[in-house]
C-alpha positions as CSV (number, residue, x, y, z in Angstrom):
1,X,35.7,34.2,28.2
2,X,34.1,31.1,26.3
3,X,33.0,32.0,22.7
4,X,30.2,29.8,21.3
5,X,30.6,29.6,17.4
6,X,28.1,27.1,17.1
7,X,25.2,29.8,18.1
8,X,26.5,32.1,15.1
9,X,26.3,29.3,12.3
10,X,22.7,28.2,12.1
11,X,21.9,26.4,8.9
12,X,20.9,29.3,5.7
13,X,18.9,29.0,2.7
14,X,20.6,30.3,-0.8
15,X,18.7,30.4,-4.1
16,X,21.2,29.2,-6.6
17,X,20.5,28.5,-10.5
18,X,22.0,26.5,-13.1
19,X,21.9,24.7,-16.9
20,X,22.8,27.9,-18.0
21,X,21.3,31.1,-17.7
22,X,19.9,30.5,-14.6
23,X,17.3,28.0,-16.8
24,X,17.0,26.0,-13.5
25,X,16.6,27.6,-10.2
26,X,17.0,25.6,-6.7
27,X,17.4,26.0,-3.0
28,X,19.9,24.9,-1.1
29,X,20.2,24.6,2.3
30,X,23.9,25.3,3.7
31,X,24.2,23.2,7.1
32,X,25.7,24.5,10.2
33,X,28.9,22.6,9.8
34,X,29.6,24.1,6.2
35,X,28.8,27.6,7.5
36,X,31.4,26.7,10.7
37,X,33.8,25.6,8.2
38,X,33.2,28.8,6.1
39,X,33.6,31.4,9.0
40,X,36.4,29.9,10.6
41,X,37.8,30.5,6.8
42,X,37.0,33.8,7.3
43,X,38.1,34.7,10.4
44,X,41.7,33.5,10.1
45,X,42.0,36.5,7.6
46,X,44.2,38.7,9.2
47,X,43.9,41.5,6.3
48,X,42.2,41.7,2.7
49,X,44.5,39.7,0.6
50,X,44.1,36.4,2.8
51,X,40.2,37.2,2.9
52,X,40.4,36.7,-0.8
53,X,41.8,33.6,-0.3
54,X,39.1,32.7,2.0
55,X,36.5,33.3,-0.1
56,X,37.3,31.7,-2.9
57,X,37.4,28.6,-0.7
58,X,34.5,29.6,0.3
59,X,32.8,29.3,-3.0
60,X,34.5,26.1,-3.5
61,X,32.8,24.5,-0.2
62,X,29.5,26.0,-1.1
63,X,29.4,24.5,-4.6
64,X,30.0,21.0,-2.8
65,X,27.1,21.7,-0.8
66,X,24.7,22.8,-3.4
67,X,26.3,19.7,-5.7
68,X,25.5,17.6,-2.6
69,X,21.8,18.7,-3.1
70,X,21.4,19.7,-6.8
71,X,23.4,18.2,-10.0
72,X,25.5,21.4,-10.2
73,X,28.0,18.6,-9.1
74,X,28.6,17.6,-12.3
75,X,29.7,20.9,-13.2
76,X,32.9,21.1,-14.9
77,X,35.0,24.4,-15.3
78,X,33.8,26.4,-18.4
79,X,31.5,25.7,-21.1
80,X,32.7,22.9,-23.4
81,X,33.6,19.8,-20.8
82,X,29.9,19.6,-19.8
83,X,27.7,20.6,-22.5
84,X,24.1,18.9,-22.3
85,X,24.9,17.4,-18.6
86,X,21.6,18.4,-16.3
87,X,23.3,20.8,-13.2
88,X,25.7,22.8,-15.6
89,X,26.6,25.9,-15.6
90,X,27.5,29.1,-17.6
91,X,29.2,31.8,-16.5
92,X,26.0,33.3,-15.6
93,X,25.1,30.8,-13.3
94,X,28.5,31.0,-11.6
95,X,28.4,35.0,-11.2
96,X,24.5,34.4,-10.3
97,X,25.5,31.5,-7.2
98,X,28.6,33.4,-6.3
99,X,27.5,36.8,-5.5
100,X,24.4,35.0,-3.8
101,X,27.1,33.1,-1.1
102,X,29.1,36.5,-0.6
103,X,26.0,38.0,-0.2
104,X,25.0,35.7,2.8
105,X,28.5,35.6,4.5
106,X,28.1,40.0,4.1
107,X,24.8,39.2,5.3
108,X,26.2,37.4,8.6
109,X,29.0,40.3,9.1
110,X,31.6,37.6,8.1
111,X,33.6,40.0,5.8
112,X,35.8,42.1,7.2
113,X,37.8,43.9,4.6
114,X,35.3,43.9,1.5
115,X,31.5,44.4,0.4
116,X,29.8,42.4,-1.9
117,X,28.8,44.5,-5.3
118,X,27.1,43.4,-8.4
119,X,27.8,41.0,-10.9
120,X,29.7,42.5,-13.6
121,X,30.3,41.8,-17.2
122,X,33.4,41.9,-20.0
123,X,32.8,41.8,-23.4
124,X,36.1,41.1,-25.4
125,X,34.4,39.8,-28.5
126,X,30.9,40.9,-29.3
127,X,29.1,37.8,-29.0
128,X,31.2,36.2,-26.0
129,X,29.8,37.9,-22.6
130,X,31.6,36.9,-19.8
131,X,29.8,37.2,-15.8
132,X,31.5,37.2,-12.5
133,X,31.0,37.9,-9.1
134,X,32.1,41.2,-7.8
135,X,33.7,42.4,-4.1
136,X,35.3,45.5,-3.3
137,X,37.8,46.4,-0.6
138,X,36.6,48.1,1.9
139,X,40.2,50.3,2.8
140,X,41.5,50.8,-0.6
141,X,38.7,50.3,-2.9
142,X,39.9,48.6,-5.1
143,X,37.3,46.0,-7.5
144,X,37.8,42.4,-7.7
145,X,36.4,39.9,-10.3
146,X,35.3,36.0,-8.0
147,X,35.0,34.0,-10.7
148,X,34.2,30.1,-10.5
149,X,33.7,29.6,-14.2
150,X,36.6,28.2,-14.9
151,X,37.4,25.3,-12.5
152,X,34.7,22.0,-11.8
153,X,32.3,22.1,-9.2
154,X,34.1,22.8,-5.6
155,X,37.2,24.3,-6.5
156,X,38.2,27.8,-5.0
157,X,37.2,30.7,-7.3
158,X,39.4,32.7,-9.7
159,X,39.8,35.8,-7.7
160,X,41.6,39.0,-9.6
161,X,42.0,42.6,-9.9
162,X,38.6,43.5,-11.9
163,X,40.7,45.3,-14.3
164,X,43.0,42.2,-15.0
165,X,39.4,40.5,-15.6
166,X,38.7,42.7,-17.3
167,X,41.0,42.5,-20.0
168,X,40.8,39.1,-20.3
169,X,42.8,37.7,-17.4
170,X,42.1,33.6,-17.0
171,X,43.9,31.6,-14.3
172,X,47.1,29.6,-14.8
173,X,45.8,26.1,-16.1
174,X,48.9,23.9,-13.6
């Protein structure tokens, strides 16, 4: 049996926002090769920890996109390395753009293990919100923070335990 992938990948629209809290919004338009690229991501996840992996690639080759067709490409990871630049973004861009992706490839039936929920928010100091993306696993149900904040436009999203996030977990800066 011959499988077509090229009849399942037809070019999407996603709303995306940035300069900080969603000030700017934009469409982008992923192309069928970046959705081909994306799903075959996907689909060589054999269980729920490696489709973590892939979609936090995932987020990684959607922000080139969108940077190919917005300034979010001059996004660099968290707040301080890009204040003032047009096409920044806060964390509540990133949880904003994020969840909107996962919810397209949930959208498509491209996630086997998990389910897109809302964003969700930590507060460890009063006056220092923090947003990120949020999946669940489908078997175990376990809550996981996607968080792209950290890292410049492209790279793969922070993906943790929503508890770890929760209490303040940041990746290893290597």
């Amino acid at each position: 049996m011959t499988l077509c992938f090229g009849l399942a990948a037809q070019a999407d629209e996603v709303s995306i926002c940035y300069n900080y809290g969603c000030a700017v919004t934009a469409k982008v338009d992923l192309r069928e090769n970046e959705l081909r690229a994306a799903r075959r991501l996907l689909l060589q996840a054999t269980d729920a920890v490696e489709e973590r992996v892939a979609i936090s690639r995932v987020i990684g080759l959607f922000e080139v996109a969108a940077g190919q067709q917005t300034p979010t490409w001059a996004d660099k990871g968290r707040n301080v390395n890009d204040d003032g630049v047009d096409g920044r973004m806060d964390c509540i861009d990133e949880s904003a753009n994020a969840t909107a992706y996962l919810r397209l490839l949930e959208g498509r039936g491209w996630l086997k293990y998990h389910l897109v929920l809302e964003a969700v928010k930590r507060a460890p100091l009063l006056v220092n919100d923090h947003w990120a993306a949020r999946i669940v696993e489908k078997k175990t149900g376990q809550e996981f923070a996607v968080d792209s904040w950290f890292f410049d436009n492209g790279q793969p999203a922070f993906v943790v335990p929503l508890e770890e996030w929760r209490n303040g977990a940041e990746p290893n800066e290597e």
